[in-house]
C-alpha positions, 0 to 999 in steps of 0.5 A: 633862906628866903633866897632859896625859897624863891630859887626852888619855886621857880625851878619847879614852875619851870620843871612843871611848864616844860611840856608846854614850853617844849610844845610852843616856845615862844609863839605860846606868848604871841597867840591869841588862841586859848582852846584846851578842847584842841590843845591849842594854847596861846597866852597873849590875851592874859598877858594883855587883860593883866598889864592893861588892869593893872597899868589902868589901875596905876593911873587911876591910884597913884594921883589919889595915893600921893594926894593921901601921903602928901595931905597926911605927912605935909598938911594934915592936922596932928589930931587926924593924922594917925586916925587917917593913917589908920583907915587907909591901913586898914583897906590893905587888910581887906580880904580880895573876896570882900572886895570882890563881892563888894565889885559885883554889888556896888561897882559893876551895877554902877559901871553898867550904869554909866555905859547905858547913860553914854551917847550912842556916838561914844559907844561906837568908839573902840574905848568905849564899845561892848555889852553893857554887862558892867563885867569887863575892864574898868570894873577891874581897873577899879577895883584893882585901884581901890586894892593898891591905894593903901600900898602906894600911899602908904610907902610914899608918905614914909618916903616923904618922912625921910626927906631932910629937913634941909631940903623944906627950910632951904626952899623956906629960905629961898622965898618959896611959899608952903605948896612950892616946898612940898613939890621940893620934897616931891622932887626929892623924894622922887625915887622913892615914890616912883618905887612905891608905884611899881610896888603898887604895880606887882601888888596889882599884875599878882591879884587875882579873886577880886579881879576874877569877880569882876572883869568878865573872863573872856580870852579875847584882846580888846582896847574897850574900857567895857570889855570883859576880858582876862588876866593870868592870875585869873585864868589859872585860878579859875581852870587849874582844877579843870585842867585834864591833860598835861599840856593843859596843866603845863600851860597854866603852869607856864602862865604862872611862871611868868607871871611869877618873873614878872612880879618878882623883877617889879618888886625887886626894882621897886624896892632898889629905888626905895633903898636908894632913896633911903641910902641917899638920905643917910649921905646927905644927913652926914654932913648935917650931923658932922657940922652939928658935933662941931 
């Protein structure tokens, strides 16, 4: 059933993109121009504003996300560990719009902030250039990083439960102190967090309010952290009701199309790894259970 339901949305985006991909092909991937006015569409700077937040965000969570599981389910005191458990849960229940107000509030004024105090002399460099709006991509990214934290750290410390017991005491037996053991587990468990990652990642390429609040929403390619710039959840969100032709509606029906492969692909690795890991574990601990019975 689910199957099917993920058959028929991609055959009607694909039904509903056609003008567009008649009309394009596949320069509409490679073009930087964005003007509904001229029919001209051109979908290269969402895609670049969509993998640029998103991979920004990833490096930003995932060090702080398998701090999280790794503190929680190896170092965490037993009193804490379901409150902890229960607070990090808790930000993946946030609505995005909370998020996003709380970005145009709290972060924005806080990343303009940190782009007015930079030496004139950083400024001019391409990472760090642009108006000191506070709106552009490392608003996003932030934010963004905020969003997937709850996910990433959240399958990474069940992945880390399901290590054997084995792997800890035999590095225990070696000599190998507390810290040694949990980088054997990380080892271990390395599939399984590496598609917790990419979960994280899908989470992150499909988000759209809260990132539309923040990120500035100009359709321009820039490598600047300060930028304002654009994703394809962003654009459609934001020009679908304005959309007054069917070339207009088709393009953005055409960015959801591949922003719905994309995702879909991702999500679907991701979870490959994870059962992976999970098949994995249930050979190991055969061997385990076999020589218990005996």
């Amino acid at each position: 059933m689910l199957i099917a339901i993920v058959v028929g949305i991609g055959v009607v985006l694909t039904h509903q993109s056609m003008p567009s991909i008649q009309k394009f092909g596949l320069s509409f991937w490679r073009t930087e121009i964005w003007d509904p006015v001229a029919g001209e569409f051109g979908a290269l700077p969402f895609i670049w504003g969509t993998l640029y937040s998103s991979v920004l965000a990833l490096l930003i969570a995932t060090p702080i996300a398998l701090g999280i599981a790794v503190f929680i389910s190896e170092l965490c005191p037993a009193a804490l560990r379901q409150p902890l458990v229960f607070v990090t849960e808790l930000l993946a229940a946030i609505p995005s719009i909370v998020y996003g107000l709380w970005g145009i509030f709290v972060l924005v004024p806080a990343v303009r902030s940190l782009e007015t105090s930079l030496p004139d002399n950083v400024r001019k460099l391409p990472l760090f250039s642009g108006p000191p709006l506070g709106l552009g991509m490392l608003s996003a990214a932030l934010i963004l990083a905020i969003m997937v934290i709850p996910f990433i750290s959240s399958i990474s410390r069940e992945v880390l439960k399901s290590v054997p017991p084995a792997q800890r005491e035999g590095a225990y037996a070696l000599g190998a102190t507390r810290f040694e053991a949990i980088r054997a587990a990380l080892f271990y468990a390395r599939t399984g967090i590496i598609g917790a990652v990419m979960l994280g990642f899908g989470r992150a390429l499909g988000e759209t309010m809260a990132v539309t609040m923040v990120i500035g929403n100009n359709p321009k390619i820039s490598a600047s952290l300060f930028a304002p710039q654009y994703t394809m959840a962003a654009v459609v969100a934001n020009e679908f009701a304005e959309a007054a032709d069917d070339l207009y509606l088709s393009a953005l029906v055409e960015i959801g199309l591949v922003l719905f492969i994309i995702t879909l692909i991702i999500n679907s690795l991701s979870r490959l790894l994870i059962w992976s890991m999970a098949r994995t574990e249930a050979i190991v601990a055969e061997p385990v259970e076999a020589e218990a019975t005996v």
